[in-house]
C-alpha positions as CSV (number, residue, x, y, z in Angstrom):
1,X,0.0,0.0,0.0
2,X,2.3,2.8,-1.1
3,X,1.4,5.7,-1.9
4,X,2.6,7.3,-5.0
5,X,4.3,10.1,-4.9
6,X,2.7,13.4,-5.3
7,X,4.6,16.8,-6.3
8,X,4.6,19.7,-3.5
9,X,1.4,21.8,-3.4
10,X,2.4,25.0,-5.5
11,X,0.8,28.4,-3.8
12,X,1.5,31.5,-5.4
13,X,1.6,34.6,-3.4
14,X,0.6,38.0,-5.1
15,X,1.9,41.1,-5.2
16,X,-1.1,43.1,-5.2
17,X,-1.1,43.3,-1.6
18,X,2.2,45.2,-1.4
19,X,1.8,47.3,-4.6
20,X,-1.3,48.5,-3.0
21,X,0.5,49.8,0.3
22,X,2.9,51.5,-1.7
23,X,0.0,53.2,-4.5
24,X,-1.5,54.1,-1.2
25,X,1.6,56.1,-0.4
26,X,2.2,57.7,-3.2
27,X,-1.5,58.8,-3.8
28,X,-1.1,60.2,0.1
29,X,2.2,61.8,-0.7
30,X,0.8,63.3,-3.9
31,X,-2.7,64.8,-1.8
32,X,0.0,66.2,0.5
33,X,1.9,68.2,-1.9
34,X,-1.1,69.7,-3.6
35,X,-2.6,70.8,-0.4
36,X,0.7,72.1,0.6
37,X,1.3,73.8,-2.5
38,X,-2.6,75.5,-2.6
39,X,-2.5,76.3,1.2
40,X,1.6,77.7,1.2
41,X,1.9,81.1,2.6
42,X,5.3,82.2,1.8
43,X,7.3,84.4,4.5
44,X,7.2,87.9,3.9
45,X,9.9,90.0,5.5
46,X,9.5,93.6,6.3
47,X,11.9,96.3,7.1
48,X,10.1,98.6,9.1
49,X,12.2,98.8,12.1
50,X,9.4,99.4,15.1
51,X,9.8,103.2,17.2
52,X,9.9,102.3,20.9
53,X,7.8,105.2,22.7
54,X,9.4,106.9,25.1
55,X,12.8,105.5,23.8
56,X,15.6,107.7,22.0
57,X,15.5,107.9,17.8
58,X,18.1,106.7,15.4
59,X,19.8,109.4,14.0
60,X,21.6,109.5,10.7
61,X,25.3,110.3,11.6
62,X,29.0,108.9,9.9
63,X,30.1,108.3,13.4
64,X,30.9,104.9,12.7
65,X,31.5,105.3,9.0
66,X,35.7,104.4,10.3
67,X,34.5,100.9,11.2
68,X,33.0,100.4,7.7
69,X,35.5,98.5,5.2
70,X,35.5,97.0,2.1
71,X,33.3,93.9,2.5
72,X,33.0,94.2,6.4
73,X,31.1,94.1,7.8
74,X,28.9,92.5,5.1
75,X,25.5,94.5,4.6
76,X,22.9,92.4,6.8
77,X,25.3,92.9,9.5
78,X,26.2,97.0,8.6
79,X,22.6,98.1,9.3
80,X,23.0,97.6,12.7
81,X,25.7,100.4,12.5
82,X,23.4,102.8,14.6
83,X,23.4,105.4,17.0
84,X,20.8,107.2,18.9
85,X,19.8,110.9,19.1
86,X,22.0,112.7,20.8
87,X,25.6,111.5,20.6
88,X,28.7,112.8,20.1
89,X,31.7,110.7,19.8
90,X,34.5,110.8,22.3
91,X,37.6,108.6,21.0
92,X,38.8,107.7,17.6
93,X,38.3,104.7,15.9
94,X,40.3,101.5,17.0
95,X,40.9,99.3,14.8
96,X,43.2,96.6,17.4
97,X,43.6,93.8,14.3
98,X,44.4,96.6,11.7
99,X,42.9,94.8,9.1
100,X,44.6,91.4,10.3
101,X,42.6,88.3,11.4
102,X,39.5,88.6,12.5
103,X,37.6,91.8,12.0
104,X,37.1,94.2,15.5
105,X,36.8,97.7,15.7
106,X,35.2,100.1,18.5
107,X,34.6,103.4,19.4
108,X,33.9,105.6,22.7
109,X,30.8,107.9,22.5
110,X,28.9,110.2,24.9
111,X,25.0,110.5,24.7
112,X,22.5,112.7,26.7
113,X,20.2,110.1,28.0
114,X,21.2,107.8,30.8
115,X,22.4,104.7,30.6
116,X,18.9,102.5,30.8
117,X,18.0,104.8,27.6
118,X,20.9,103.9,25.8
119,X,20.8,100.0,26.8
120,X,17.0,100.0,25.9
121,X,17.7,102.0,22.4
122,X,20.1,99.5,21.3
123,X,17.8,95.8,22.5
124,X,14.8,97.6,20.6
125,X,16.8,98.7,17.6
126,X,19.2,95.6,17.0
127,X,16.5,93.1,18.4
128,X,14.0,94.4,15.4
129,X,17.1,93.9,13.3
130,X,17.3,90.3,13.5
131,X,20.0,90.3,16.3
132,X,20.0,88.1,19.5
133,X,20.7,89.0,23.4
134,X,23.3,86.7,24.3
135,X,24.6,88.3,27.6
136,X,23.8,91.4,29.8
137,X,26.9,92.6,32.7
138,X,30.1,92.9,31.9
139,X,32.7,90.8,34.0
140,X,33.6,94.3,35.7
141,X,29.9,95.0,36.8
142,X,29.6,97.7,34.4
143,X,26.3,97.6,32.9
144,X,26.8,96.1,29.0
145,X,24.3,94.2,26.6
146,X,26.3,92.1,23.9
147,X,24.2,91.0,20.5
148,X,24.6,88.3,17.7
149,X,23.7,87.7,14.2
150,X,24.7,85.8,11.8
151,X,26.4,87.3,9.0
152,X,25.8,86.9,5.1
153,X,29.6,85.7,5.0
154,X,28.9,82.7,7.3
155,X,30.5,84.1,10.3
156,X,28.5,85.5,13.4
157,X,29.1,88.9,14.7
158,X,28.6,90.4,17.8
159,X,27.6,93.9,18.9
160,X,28.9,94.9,22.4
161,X,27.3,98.1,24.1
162,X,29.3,98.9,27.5
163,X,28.8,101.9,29.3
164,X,31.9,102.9,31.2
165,X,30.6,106.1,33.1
166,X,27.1,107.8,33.8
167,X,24.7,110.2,35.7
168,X,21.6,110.6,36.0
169,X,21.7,112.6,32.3
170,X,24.8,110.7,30.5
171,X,26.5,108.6,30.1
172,X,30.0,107.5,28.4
173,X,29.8,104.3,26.7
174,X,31.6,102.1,23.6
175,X,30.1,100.5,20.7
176,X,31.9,97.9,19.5
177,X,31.7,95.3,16.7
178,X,33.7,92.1,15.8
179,X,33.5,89.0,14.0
180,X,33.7,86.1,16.4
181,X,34.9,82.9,15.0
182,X,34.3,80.7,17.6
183,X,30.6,79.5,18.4
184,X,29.0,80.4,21.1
């Protein structure tokens, strides 16, 4: 009573399962991108730089125009070159690099308005600009508010405002800009 042998069953497995995961993606993807592409609101940036009441104005002045050099700093970073109403400067131009290395340059000014007014102009005016507040106090406990961007060259710059003297009127203080190469 054998048995003859029979062949193995043969089952065949489809692939219809599968493909349809994958249309279903794609179809999904595809409803996606048109939805994204009818709904997208693009990002519109504006350049009116806000007027803090009560604060000080901008005025135009070439105070700074010594710090300004060929391709430094690069333009997004230049319009932060600002002073407020009222100041006269008190030192030259310093330039400690002369051109060398990494770009730095600072200058004392003087401004009737105290020092709050002056601290306050500059995180209104450089804030609006785009810049950050990284650090407020200066190791020396005079009062000092450093900013930074980054620049359209790929390196990030930093704004320090440091008031050195002041009354209840004035106050003496130093803007200064460099490029930092290091992160921080």
């Amino acid at each position: 009573m054998s048995e003859r042998p029979k062949p193995p069953l043969t089952t065949t497995t489809s692939i219809w399962p599968a493909a349809a995961v994958l249309i279903l993606g794609v179809v999904m993807l595809g409803v996606f991108l048109l939805i994204n592409s009818v709904s997208d609101q693009s990002v519109t940036t504006t350049t009116t730089i806000p007027i803090v009441v009560g604060g000080l104005s901008s005025e135009s002045s070439s105070l700074l125009s010594g710090c300004k050099q060929p391709d430094n700093p690069p333009a997004n970073i230049e319009s932060a070159m600002v002073l407020p109403e009222a100041t006269r400067a008190i030192g030259s131009f310093v330039l400690p690099n002369d051109g060398a290395g990494d770009y730095d340059c600072y200058r004392d000014f003087a401004t009737r308005a105290p020092a709050d007014k002056v601290l306050g102009y500059y995180s209104a005016e450089l804030v609006a600009r785009g810049w950050s507040l990284f650090s407020q106090g200066a190791p020396n406990g005079d009062p000092e508010d450093l900013f930074q961007k980054a620049g359209s060259d790929t390196f990030y710059w930093v704004i320090g405002i440091t008031v050195t003297s002041r009354d209840a009127n004035s106050c003496d203080w130093t803007y200064r800009i460099y490029q930092n190469s290091e992160t921080l």
